[in-house]
N, CA, C and O atoms as a GROMACS GRO file, in nm:
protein
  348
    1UNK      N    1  10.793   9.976   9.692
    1UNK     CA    2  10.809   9.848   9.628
    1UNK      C    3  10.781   9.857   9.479
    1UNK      O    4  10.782   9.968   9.427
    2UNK      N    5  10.754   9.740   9.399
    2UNK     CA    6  10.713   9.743   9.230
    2UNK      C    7  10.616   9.864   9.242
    2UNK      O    8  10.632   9.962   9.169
    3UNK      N    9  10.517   9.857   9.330
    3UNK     CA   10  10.390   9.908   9.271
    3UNK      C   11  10.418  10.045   9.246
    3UNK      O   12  10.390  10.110   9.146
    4UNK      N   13  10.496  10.094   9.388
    4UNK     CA   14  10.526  10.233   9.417
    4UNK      C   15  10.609  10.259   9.258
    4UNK      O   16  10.553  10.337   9.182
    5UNK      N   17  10.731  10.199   9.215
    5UNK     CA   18  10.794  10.263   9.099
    5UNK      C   19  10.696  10.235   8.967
    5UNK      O   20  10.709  10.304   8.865
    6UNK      N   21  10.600  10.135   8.975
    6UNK     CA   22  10.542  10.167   8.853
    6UNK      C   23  10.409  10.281   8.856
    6UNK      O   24  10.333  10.302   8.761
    7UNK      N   25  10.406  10.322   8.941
    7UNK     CA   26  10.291  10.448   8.941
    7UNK      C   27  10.367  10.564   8.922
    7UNK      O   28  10.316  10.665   8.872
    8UNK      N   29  10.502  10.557   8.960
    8UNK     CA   30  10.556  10.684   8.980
    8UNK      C   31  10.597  10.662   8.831
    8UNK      O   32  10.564  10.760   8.764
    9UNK      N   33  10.644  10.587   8.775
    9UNK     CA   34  10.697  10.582   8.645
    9UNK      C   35  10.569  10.612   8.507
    9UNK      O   36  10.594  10.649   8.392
   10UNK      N   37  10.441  10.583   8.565
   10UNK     CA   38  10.329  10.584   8.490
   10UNK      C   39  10.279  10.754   8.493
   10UNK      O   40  10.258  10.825   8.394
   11UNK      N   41  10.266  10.796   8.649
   11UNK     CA   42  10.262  10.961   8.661
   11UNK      C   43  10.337  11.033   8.641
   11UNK      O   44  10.285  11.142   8.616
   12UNK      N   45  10.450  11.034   8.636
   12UNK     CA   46  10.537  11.131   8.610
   12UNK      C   47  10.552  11.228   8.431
   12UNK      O   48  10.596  11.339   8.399
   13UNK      N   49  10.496  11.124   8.361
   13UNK     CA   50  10.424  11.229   8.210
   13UNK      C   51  10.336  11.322   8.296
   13UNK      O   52  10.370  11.437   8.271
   14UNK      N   53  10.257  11.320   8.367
   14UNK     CA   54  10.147  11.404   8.375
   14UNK      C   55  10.150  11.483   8.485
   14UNK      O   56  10.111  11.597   8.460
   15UNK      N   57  10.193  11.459   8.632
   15UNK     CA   58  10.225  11.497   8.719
   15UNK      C   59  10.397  11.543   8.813
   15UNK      O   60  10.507  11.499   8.778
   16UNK      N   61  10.378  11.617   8.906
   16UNK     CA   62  10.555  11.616   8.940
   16UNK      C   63  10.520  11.504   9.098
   16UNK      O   64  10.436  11.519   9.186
   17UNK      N   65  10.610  11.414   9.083
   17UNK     CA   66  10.561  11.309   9.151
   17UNK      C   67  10.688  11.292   9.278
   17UNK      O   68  10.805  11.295   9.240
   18UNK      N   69  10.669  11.281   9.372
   18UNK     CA   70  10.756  11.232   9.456
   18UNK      C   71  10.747  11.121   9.530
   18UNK      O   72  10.645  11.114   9.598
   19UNK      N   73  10.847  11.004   9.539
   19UNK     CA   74  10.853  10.908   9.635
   19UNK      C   75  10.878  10.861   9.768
   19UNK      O   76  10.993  10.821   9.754
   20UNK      N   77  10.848  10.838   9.890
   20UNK     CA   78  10.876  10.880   9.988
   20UNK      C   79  10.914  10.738  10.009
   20UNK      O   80  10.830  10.657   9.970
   21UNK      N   81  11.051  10.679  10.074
   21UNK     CA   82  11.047  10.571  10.129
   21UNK      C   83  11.134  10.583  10.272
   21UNK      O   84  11.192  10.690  10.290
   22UNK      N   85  11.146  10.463  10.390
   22UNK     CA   86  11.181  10.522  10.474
   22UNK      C   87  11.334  10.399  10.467
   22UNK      O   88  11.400  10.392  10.570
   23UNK      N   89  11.374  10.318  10.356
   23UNK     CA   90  11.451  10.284  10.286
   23UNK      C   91  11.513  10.346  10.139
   23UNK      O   92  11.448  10.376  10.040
   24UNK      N   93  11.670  10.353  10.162
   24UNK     CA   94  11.732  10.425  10.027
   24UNK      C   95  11.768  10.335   9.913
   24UNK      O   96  11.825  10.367   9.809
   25UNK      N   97  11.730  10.232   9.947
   25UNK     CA   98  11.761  10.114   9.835
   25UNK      C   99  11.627  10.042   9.839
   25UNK      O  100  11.553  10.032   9.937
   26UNK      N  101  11.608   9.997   9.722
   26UNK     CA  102  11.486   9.833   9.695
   26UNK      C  103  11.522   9.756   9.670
   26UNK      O  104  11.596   9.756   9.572
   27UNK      N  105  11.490   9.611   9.758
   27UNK     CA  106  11.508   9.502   9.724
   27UNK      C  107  11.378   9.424   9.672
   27UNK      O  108  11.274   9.487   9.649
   28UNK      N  109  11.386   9.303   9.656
   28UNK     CA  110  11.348   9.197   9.613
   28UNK      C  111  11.333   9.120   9.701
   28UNK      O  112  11.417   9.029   9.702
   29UNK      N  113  11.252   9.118   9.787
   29UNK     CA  114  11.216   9.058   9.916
   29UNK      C  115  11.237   8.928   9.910
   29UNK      O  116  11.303   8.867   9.994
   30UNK      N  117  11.154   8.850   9.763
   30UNK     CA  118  11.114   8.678   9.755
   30UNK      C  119  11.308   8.622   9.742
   30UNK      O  120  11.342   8.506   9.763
   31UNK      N  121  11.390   8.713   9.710
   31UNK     CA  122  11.516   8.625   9.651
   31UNK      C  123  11.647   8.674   9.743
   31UNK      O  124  11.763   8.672   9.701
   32UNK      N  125  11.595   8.728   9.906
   32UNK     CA  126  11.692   8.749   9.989
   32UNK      C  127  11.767   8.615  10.044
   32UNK      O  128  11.889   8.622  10.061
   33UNK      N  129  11.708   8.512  10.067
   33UNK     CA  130  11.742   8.408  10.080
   33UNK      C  131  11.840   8.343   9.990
   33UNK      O  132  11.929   8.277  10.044
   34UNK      N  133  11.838   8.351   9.870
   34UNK     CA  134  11.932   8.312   9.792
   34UNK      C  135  12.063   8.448   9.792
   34UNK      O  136  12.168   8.418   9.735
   35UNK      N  137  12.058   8.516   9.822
   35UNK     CA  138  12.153   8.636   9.816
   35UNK      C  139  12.211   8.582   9.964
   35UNK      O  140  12.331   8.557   9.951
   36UNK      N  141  12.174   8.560  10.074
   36UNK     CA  142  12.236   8.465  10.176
   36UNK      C  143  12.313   8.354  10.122
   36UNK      O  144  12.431   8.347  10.158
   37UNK      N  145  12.253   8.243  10.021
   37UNK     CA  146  12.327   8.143   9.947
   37UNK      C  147  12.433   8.230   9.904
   37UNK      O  148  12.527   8.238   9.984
   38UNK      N  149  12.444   8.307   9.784
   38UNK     CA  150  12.497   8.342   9.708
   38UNK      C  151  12.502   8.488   9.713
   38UNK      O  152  12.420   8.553   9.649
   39UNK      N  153  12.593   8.545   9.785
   39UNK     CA  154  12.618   8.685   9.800
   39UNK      C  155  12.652   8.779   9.661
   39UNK      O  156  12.629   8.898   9.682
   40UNK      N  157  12.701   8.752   9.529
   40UNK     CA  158  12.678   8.807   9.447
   40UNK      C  159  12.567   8.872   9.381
   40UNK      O  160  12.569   8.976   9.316
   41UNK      N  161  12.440   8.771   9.414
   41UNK     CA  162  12.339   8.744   9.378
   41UNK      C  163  12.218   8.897   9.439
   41UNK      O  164  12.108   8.935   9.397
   42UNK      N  165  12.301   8.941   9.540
   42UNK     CA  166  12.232   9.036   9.624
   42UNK      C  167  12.239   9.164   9.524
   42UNK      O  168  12.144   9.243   9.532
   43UNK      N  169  12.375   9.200   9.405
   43UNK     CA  170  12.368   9.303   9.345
   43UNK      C  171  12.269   9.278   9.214
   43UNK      O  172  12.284   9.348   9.114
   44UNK      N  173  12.187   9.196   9.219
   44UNK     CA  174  12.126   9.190   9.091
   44UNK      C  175  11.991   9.182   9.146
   44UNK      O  176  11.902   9.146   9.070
   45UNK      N  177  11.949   9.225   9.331
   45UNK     CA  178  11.792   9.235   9.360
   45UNK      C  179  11.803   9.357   9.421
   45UNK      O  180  11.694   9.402   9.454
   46UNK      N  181  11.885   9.417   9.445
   46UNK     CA  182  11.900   9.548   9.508
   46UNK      C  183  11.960   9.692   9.378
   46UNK      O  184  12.039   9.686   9.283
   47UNK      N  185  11.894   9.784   9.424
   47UNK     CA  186  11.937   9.900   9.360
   47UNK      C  187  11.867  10.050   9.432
   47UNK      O  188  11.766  10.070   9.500
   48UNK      N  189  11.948  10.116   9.391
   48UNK     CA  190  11.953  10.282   9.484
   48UNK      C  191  11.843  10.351   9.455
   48UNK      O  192  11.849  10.385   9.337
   49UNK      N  193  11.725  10.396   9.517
   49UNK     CA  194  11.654  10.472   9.499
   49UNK      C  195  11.689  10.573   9.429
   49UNK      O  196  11.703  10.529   9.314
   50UNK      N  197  11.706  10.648   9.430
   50UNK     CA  198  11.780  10.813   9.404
   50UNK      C  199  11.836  10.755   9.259
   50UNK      O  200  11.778  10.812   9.167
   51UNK      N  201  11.911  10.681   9.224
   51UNK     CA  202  11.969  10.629   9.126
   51UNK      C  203  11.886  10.658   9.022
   51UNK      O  204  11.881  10.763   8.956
   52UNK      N  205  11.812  10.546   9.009
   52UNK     CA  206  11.693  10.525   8.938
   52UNK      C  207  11.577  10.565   8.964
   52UNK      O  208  11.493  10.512   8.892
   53UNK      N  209  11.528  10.651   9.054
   53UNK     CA  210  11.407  10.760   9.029
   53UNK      C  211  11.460  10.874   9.015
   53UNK      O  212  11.396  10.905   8.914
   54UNK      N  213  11.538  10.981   9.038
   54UNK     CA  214  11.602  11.089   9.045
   54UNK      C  215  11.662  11.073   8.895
   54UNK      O  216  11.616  11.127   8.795
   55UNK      N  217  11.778  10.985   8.902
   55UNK     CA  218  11.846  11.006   8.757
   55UNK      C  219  11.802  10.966   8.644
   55UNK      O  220  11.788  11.028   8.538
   56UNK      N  221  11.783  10.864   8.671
   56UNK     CA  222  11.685  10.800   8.537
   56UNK      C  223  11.519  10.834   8.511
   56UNK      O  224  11.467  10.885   8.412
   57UNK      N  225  11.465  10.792   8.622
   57UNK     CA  226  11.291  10.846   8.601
   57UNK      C  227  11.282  10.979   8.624
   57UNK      O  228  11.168  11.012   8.592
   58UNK      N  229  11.350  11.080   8.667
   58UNK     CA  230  11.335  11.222   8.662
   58UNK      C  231  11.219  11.256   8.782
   58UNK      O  232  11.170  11.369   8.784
   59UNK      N  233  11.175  11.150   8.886
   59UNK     CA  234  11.123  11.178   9.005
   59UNK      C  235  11.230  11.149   9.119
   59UNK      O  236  11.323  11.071   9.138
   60UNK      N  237  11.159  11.266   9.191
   60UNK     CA  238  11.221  11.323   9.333
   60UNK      C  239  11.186  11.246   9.433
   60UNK      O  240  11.066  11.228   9.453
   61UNK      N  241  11.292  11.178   9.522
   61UNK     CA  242  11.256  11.078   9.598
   61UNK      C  243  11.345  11.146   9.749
   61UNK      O  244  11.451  11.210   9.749
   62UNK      N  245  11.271  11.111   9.851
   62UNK     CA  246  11.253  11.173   9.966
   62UNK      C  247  11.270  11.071  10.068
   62UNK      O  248  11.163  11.013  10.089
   63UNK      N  249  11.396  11.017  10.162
   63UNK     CA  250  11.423  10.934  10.230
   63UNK      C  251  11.342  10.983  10.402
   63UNK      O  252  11.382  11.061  10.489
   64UNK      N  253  11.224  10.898  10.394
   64UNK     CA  254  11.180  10.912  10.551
   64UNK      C  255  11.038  10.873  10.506
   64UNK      O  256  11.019  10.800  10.408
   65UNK      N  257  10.925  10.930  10.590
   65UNK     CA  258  10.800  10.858  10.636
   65UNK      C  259  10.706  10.948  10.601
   65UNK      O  260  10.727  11.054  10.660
   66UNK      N  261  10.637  10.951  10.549
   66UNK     CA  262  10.456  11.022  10.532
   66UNK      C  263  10.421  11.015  10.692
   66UNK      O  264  10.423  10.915  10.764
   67UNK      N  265  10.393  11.125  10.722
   67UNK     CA  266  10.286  11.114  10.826
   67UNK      C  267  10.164  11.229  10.881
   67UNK      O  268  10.109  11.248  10.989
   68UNK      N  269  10.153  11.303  10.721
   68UNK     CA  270  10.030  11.329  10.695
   68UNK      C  271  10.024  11.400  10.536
   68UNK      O  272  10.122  11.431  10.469
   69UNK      N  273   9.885  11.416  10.499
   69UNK     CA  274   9.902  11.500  10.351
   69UNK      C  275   9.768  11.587  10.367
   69UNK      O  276   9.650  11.561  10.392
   70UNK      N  277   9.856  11.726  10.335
   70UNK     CA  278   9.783  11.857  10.300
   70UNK      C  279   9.686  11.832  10.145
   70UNK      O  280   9.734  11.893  10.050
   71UNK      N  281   9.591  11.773  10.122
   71UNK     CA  282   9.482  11.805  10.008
   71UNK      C  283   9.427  11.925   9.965
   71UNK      O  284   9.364  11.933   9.860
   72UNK      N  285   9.457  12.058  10.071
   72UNK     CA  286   9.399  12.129  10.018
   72UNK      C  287   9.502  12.244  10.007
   72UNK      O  288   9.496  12.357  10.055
   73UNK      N  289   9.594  12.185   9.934
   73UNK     CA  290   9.729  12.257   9.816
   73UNK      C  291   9.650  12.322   9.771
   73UNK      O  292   9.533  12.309   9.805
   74UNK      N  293   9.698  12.432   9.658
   74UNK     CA  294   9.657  12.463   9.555
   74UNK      C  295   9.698  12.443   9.458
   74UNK      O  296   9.818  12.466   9.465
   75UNK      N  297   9.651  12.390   9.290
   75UNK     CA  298   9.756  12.369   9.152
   75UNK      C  299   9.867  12.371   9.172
   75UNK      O  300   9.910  12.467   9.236
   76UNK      N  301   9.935  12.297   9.140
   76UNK     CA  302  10.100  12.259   9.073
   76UNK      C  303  10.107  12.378   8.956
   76UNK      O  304   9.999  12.355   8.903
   77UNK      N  305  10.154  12.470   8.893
   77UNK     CA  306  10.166  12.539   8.840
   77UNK      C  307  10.232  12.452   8.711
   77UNK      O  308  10.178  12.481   8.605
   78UNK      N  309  10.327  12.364   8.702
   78UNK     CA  310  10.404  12.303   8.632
   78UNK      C  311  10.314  12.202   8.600
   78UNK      O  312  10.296  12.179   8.480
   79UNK      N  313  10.252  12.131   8.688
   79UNK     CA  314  10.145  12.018   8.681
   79UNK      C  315  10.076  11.990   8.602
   79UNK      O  316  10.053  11.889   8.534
   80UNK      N  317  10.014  12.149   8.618
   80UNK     CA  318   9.895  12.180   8.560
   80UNK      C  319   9.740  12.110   8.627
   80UNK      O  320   9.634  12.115   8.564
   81UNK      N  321   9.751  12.055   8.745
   81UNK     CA  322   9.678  11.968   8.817
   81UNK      C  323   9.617  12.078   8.963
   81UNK      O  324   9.607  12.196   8.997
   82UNK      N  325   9.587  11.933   9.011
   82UNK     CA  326   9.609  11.959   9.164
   82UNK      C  327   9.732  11.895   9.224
   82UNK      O  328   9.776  11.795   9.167
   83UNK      N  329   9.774  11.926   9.297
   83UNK     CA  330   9.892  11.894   9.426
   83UNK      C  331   9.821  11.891   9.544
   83UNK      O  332   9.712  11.940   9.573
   84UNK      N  333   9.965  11.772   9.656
   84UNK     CA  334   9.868  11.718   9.729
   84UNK      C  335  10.050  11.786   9.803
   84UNK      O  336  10.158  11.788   9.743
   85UNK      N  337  10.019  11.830   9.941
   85UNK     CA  338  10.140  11.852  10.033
   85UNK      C  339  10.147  11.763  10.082
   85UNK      O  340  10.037  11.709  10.091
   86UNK      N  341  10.296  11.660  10.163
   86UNK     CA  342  10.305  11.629  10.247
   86UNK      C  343  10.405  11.684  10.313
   86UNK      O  344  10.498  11.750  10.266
   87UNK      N  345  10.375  11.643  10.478
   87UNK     CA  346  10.414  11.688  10.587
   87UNK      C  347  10.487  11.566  10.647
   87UNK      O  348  10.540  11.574  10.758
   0.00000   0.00000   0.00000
């Protein structure tokens, strides 16, 4: 959702960040109802994951589900951090 692209948009200077959703598009949850009114209205609350994190934000986005994370990665080499695996 917002929160998820503005962290990824905030980490990605510092970290190599990936997004995991188990949806390939985001919507705008509060204004689906009016996109029912007004079906035009649906291309101006929706847009492509991959689109705009991949092409534009330069993070790697990963269509499916977290359902666990390796912490004890070792450094991101590129990072310069720690890295976290998921599985």
């Amino acid at each position: 959702g917002p929160t998820g692209l503005f962290c990824a948009d905030r980490l990605r200077h510092h970290f190599e960040v990936t997004v995991v959703d188990s949806k390939e598009y985001f919507e705008f949850t509060p204004s689906i109802l009016r996109a029912l009114a007004d079906p035009p209205h649906l291309s101006r609350i929706t847009f492509d994951y991959r689109k705009v994190l991949e092409k534009e934000l330069g993070v790697e986005f990963v269509l499916g589900e977290v359902s666990s994370i390796n912490t004890s990665v070792g450094p991101s080499p590129s990072a310069g951090g720690g890295a976290a695996a998921v599985a």
